[in-house]
Structures are given as structure tokens and as C-alpha cells.
N, C-alpha and C positions, 0 to 999 in steps of 0.2 A: 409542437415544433416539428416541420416536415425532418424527413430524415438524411444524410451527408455525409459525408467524409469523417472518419474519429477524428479528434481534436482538434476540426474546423472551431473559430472564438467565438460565440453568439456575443457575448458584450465584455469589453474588457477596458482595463484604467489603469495606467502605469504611472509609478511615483518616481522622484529621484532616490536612490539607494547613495552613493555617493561618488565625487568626481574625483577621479584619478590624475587631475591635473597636468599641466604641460598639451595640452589642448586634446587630449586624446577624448576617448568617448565616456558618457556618463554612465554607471551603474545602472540597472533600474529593476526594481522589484514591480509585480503587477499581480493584478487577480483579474478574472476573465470569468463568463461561464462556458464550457465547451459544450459542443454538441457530440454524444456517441452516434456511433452507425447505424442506432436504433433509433434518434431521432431525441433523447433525452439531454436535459442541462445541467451539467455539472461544475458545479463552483467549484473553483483551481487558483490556488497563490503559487506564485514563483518570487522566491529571493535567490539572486544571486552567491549571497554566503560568501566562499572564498574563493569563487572563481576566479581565471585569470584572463582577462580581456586585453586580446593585440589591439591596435590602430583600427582595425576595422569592426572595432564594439563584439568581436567573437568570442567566448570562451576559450582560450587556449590549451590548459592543461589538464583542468578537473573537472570530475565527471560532476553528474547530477543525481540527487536520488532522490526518487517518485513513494513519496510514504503513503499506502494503504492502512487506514485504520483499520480497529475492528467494528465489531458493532455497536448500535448507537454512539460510536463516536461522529466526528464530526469537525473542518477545518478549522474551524474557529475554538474548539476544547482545548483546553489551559494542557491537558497532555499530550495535544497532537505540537500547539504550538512550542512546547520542552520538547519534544523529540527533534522539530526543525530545526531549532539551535542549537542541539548539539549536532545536527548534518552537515547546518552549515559549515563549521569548521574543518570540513572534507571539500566542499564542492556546491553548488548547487543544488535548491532543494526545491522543488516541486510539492505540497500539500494538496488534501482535495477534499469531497464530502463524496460521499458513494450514492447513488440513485437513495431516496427515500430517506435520507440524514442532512441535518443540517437547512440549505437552502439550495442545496440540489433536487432537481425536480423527479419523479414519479416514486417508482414505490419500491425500498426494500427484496430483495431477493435471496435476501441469506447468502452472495456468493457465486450465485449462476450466474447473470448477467450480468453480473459488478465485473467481470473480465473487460466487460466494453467500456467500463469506467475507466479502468486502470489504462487500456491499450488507449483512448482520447486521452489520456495524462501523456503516458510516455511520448507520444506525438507530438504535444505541446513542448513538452522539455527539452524536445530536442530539438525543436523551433528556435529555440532560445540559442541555438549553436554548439550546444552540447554533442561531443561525439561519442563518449560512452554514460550507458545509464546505469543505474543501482535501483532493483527494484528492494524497498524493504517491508512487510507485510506484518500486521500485527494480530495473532485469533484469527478473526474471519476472512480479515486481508491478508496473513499467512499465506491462508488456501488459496485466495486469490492470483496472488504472488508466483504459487507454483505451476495452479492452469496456464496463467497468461504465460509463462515461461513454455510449457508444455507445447500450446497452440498457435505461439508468435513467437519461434523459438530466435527468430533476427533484432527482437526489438530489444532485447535486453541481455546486457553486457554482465550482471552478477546480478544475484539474486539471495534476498537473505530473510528467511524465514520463522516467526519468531510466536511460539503459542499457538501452530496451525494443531488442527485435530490433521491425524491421517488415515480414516475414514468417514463417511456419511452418517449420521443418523444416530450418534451416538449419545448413551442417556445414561451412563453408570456412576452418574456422580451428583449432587443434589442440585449445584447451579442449571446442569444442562438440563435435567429434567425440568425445571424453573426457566430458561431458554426457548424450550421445543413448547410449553405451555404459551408462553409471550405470542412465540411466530404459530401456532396451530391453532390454538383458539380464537374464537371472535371475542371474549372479552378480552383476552389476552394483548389482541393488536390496538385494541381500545387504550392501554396500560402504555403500550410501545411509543404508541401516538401523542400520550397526551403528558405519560410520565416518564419518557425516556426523546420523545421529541424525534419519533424514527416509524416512518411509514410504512409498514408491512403489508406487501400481497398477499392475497388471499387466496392464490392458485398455487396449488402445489407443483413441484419438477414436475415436468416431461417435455425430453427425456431425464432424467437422472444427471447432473452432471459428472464428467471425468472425476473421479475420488483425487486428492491430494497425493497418496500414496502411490495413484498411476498414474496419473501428471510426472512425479519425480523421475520415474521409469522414463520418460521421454522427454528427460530435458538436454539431456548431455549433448553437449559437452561443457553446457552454460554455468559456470562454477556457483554450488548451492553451499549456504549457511545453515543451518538449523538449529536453535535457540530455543530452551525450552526449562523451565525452571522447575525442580523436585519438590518444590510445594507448591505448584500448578495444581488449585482448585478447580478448573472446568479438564483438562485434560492430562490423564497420568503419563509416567516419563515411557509406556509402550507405544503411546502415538509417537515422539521423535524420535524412538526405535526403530519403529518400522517405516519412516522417512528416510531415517540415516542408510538401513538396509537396501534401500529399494536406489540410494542414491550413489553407492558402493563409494569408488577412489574419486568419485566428482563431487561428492558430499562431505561437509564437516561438520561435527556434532558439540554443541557446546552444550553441554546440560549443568547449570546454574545451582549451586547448592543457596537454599533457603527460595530460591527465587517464587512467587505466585506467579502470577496470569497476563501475559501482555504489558501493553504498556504502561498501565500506573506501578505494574511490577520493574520494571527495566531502568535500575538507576542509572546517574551522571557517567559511572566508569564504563559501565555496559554500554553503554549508546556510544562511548568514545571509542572501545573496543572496536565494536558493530563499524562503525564509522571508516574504522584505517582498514580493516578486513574490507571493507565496499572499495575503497580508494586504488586498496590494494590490487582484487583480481580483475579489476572491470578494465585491466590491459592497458 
């Protein structure tokens, strides 16, 4: 696919969501694939949830929020779709699959290019009439969450970050070492491919991308979340340490007692939490 505008729709198919009666306009949920500014296709659902649409089919009041998974997730996973429903009940929700996941087209990049994932989401979402967005990031889309904030500091109105590592490369704990074997090896991406359904490059950075913890550094004044549970098995509670530090009076630190890792970690109440917090600062 030649390359275009982020979140130009390469194919899309809208259903009724439902009608609001007295002749005003119909709801409609849709899935699309967008094209990023690198030329790749990304499968994207939008439900409307609890927006509120005037006479001329626009969102009126609530925002939208753009959920980045982490790895090997994927829009169609039974966790990604639990997290939409409970967004829904804020605003509109935007879902997506990251390059190499899912039926999103090229390969896995652990993070670096997934920023032109996320930036072809928020474009879309806000297609839909939305005037403030909620980026929410889970593990790797975390970190994602906080680059794009960092590098597109207009396109996004709050931003909530939930299980990011806040540095590069890190192995001190037995899953990530189990992780960096997946994405560095060649039988490794073999495993990725075939038993986790998630297409991994085979080229390492370069350059290096922006760390998580220097992204924070240059978000402000864009209000950040940070979310991170004290029995987080891939990353201990000093990476949302030194996000919180890096993020000072613009940051808020939720650190979760018993919680594990991302999203299969983040129950009903948390995501309701997470929820009014988005609804909340995104103005």
C-alpha cells in the first residue's frame, strides 16, 4: 500500500449502533483499515458508546478514547474488547491492532513505529466529530501512549498510561527476559508468529527510540495517568516511579495494590476509575 495521510480509511463498513429517534441522526459503529504515513493497514473499530450526538450526527459532549494494546494483543481479543465496554460508558471508543497483530498489516516493532499506529487512530476518532481525545495505553502501548503524547503533543487531550516500562531494554525479571528471547531471536519470532499470532521484525532500532521516561519529560502540559500494579510481573513499581518523577505536578500516580500486568490485570472498577479520570481532564 503506497503511502498517505495517517488515518486516510483504506476499506471501511458501518453498522447501525442505534437510533435516537424523533428523526434526528442514527448512531453508527464501524471498522475500517487505515492507512499510517508509512503506507501500512491498520484494522480500527469505532463505537460510539455514550456519546452525545446533536441534529447534525456530531458528538457533542464526550470525548473519545483511542485504546492501544500491548503486545500480541489485538482488536478482536476478548481483553481488548472488556476494556471498550467499559470506555464506552465515558465516550466514545476507538480500538485497533498495531502493525504485525491481529489483521493489521506489516510487522511488529516492539513500539517504535506503532506511534504512526496510534497517530492514524487518533485522526480517525476524531473524524467521527470528537473534540477531545483520551489516549489509554496498555504495556507496550503504555510507552506508546507517552511518545505520541511527547511527538504530537496537539492531538491528544489526556493521556493514561497503564503497565509502560520507563526505559528501553530492560531484562531483570523472568517474563522480559522470555519477551527480548520472542523479539531477538529467529526461532523466537517463529513462537510470535505462529503461537502468539504477532509478526515480528527482524531489524533492530535505529535510531533508538525516545525512552518513555523522556517522552514524559516533554509532554506538558498534556495531563498524564500512570497506573501500574505492585505485583506487576514484567515491570517493577521503579518504572512508574520514575515516570511519575519525570512527570512532576502534570502527573498522577496510581500504583494498584495486588494488581499484575496490563490488561488481563486491570478489573471492572479500575477501568471505571481509568474511565472518569479520561472524561475528566481531557477539558
Amino acid at each position: 500500500m503506497s503511502s498517505g495521510r495517517a488515518g486516510d480509511v483504506a476499506r471501511s463498513t458501518d453498522r447501525p449502533h442505534s437510533e435516537t429517534g424523533g428523526g434526528k441522526p442514527v448512531r453508527m459503529s464501524s471498522r475500517a483499515f487505515l492507512r499510517t504515513s508509512d503506507g501500512v493497514a491498520i484494522d480500527a473499530v469505532y463505537e460510539p458508546g455514550a456519546a452525545v450526538y446533536d441534529t447534525s450526527g456530531t458528538p457533542s459532549a464526550h470525548p473519545v478514547f483511542v485504546v492501544a494494546h500491548g503486545f500480541t494483543g489485538a482488536v478482536d481479543r476478548p481483553h481488548v474488547r472488556r476494556i471498550a465496554a467499559a470506555f464506552a460508558r465515558y465516550g466514545g471508543v476507538v480500538t485497533f491492532s498495531f502493525r504485525g497483530h491481529g489483521r493489521s498489516a506489516g510487522h511488529s516493532t516492539v513500539g517504535d513505529r506503532e506511534v504512526l499506529d496510534l497517530t492514524a487512530a487518533v485522526a480517525w476518532a476524531r473524524s467521527h466529530g470528537h473534540a477531545r481525545v483520551v489516549t489509554v495505553g496498555f504495556s507496550m502501548g503504555g510507552s506508546v501512549v507517552l511518545r505520541h503524547a511527547a511527538l504530537h503533543p496537539r492531538q491528544t487531550d489526556a493521556v493514561v498510561s497503564v503497565s509502560s516500562p520507563a526505559r528501553w531494554y530492560y531484562r531483570g525479571t523472568a517474563p522480559m527476559r522470555r519477551l527480548h528471547w520472542l523479539v531477538t531471536r529467529p526461532e523466537g519470532r517463529v513462537v510470535g508468529r505462529y503461537g502468539f499470532r504477532t509478526r515480528i521484525h527482524h531489524r533492530d532500532w535505529n535510531p533508538v527510540p525516545l525512552s518513555p521516561v523522556e517522552a514524559v519529560r516533554r509532554m506538558a502540559p498534556t495531563p498524564l495517568l500512570i497506573v501500574h500494579g505492585d505485583a506487576d510481573g514484567y515491570f517493577p513499581v521503579d518504572h512508574p516511579r520514575m515516570l511519575a518523577a519525570a512527570a512532576g505536578d502534570q502527573g498522577e500516580l496510581w500504583l494498584e495494590p495486588g494488581m499484575g500486568h496490563a490488561e488481563h490485570a486491570a478489573g471492572d472498577a479500575l477501568l471505571a476509575r481509568i474511565g472518569e479520570w479520561g472524561a475528566g481532564r481531557a477539558g
